[in-house]
Steps between C-alpha positions, in 0.01 A plus 500: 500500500705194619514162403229381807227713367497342160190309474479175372547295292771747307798493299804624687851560369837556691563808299918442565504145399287644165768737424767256538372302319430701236922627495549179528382372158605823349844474587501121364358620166824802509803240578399315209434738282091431447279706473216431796094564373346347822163381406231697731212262462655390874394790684313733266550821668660785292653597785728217542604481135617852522728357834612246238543750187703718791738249562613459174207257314447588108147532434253182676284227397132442504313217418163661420422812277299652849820448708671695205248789510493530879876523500488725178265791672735483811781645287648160433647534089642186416288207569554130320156309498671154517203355373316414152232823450234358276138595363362856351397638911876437586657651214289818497663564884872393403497718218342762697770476794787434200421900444646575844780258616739288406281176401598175448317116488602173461425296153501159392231476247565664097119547525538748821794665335259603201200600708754705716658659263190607287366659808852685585489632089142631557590653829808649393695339802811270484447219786822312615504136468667185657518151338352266771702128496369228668798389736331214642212609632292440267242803583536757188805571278609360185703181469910619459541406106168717406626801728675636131197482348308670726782800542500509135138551501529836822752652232303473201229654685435874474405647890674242693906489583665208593650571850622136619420152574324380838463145682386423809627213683272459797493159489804467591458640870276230552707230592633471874802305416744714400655304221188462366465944495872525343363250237173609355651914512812386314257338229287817503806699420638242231135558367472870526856527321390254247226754399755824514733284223190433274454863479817559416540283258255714338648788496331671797657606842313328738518850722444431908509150601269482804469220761478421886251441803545547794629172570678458157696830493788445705591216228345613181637832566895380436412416164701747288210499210262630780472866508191591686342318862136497543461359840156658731478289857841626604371791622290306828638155444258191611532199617488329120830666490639420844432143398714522186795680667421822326385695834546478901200582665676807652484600205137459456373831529163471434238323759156485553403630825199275649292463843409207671115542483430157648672225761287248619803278632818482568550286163347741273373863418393695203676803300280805372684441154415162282494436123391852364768673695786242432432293179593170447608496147803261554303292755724588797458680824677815615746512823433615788814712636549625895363202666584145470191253454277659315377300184254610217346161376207618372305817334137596439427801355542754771699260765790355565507195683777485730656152678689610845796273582684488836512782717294729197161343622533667843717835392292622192166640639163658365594803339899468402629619211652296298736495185597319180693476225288443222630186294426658178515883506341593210203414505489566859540880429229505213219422783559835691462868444756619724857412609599674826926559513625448842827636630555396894134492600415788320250535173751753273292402166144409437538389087194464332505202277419655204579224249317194646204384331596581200416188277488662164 
């Protein structure tokens, strides 16, 4: 199959530019020393993540307990649900999968420590556990001075270990001003490190110190304290990160693949892929790449509207393919059920995307 039989819309990926970038990270993660658990709620193919544990990643992220258990019955065995697991349905399944891999969640409440723990006693399963410290963002995660507390509480508790401290400082990519980005990580990391010493001063060894997006982790990374990076977009890149200096968009290696369906002028046409292929979760359009001119301004639910500068009202006709870069991958990825991987114009890999959709 090659790349001009794909139908459309479809998510298409420059399997080279993948694997770079995939080295890429890992070998940042080796020169420092870190250890690298890329967080696969980006692409959500079990496939991939085993690319990334090849290259040298130490277990991966999830950010539901689904995501976990698709990536679990691939063969995947250490899996960090970066995310609070809460309520009797969810614990039954973690406890369950905590029988068969290397489990871990993220905590910030003494409440969820108890329930979690009770469960793991009954079960007669020891779940991993990270401390999760609000760095800024102001999501989950304890405040820095009750981080102690709350460690004291993980080792107290019978069926859970304490395996390390998380924050995540996504925020902090937000800003386009690069001052601005240098600011708010270096506060996330004075926060983060704030927690780790409150531990200690307990008595406890804080364990794995785990920070870093995508667009954090080359600075949060250089901390010394941090010992693990958690970063998931790297593996496509977007255009949120080509913004923010964290990407080029060659090395954006994932694009949707669309059609021009419509073109009643020369000033405008319409895309086979709108809102329920793209999403729109940060309010901003994704890039069109290959020809110059070509502006999304507006989606409904199964087209994108297209404005046609220049020469691009008379060059793109009925029935050209077009591409973008999505401009946040994500959830870009979550509305499909297959990625095809490109190298040259041939398909090499059709990857199911096994994970997406999973919102429990």
């Amino acid at each position: 199959m090659y790349r001009d039989e794909i139908d459309t819309p479809a998510l298409v990926v420059d399997v080279g530019v993948l694997r770079r970038n995939i080295e890429d990270m890992a070998s940042f993660a080796r020169g420092l020393g870190k250890r690298l658990r890329p967080h696969v709620k980006t692409h959500k193919v079990p496939e991939i993540a085993k690319m990334q544990l090849s290259a040298g990643a130490g277990g991966i992220c999830v950010q539901k307990l689904g995501e976990a258990e698709v990536m679990a019955a691939e063969g995947i065995d250490d899996i960090f649900i970066s995310n609070e697991v809460v309520g009797a349905q969810k614990m039954a399944r973690l406890v369950r999968l905590a029988e068969k891999i290397e489990l871990s969640v993220a905590v910030d409440d003494p409440q969820n420590v108890q329930e979690l723990g009770r469960v793991c006693r009954e079960a007669g399963v020891e779940l991993g556990v990270y401390v999760d410290v609000d760095s800024g963002m102001h999501r989950t995660g304890v405040e820095p001075d009750k981080a102690g507390l709350l460690a004291e509480a993980v080792v107290g508790t019978e069926g859970l270990k304490l395996v390390g401290v998380m924050s995540y400082e996504g925020h902090a990519g937000g800003p386009l001003e690069p001052e601005e980005r240098r600011r708010l990580i270096d506060e996330s990391i004075r926060l983060t490190i704030e927690a780790v010493k409150d531990i200690r001063r307990r008595g406890i060894e804080p364990g794995i110190v785990s920070m870093g997006s995508s667009a954090t982790v080359r600075r949060s990374a250089t901390c010394e304290e941090v010992t693990e990076l958690q970063p998931g977009m790297y593996v496509f890149n977007d255009w949120y990160l080509v913004e923010r200096e964290a990407a080029k968009p060659e090395t954006c290696a994932l694009k949707v693949l669309t059609t021009v369906m419509s073109k009643t002028s020369n000033e405008r046409c319409a895309i086979d892929a709108g809102s329920k292929a793209f999403h729109l979760d940060m309010g901003r359009y994704p890039v069109c790449v290959g020809v110059e001119g070509v502006e999304i301004y507006k989606f409904s639910e199964e087209h994108g509207w297209v404005r046609l500068k220049g020469d691009a009202g008379s060059r793109v006709k009925l029935g050209e393919r077009l591409s973008f870069i999505p401009y946040h991958v994500c959830p870009c990825v979550n509305q499909f059920d297959i990625i095809y991987g490109v190298e040259g114009d041939r398909v090499a890999y059709v990857w199911q995307v096994k994970a997406r959709g999973k919102m429990t």
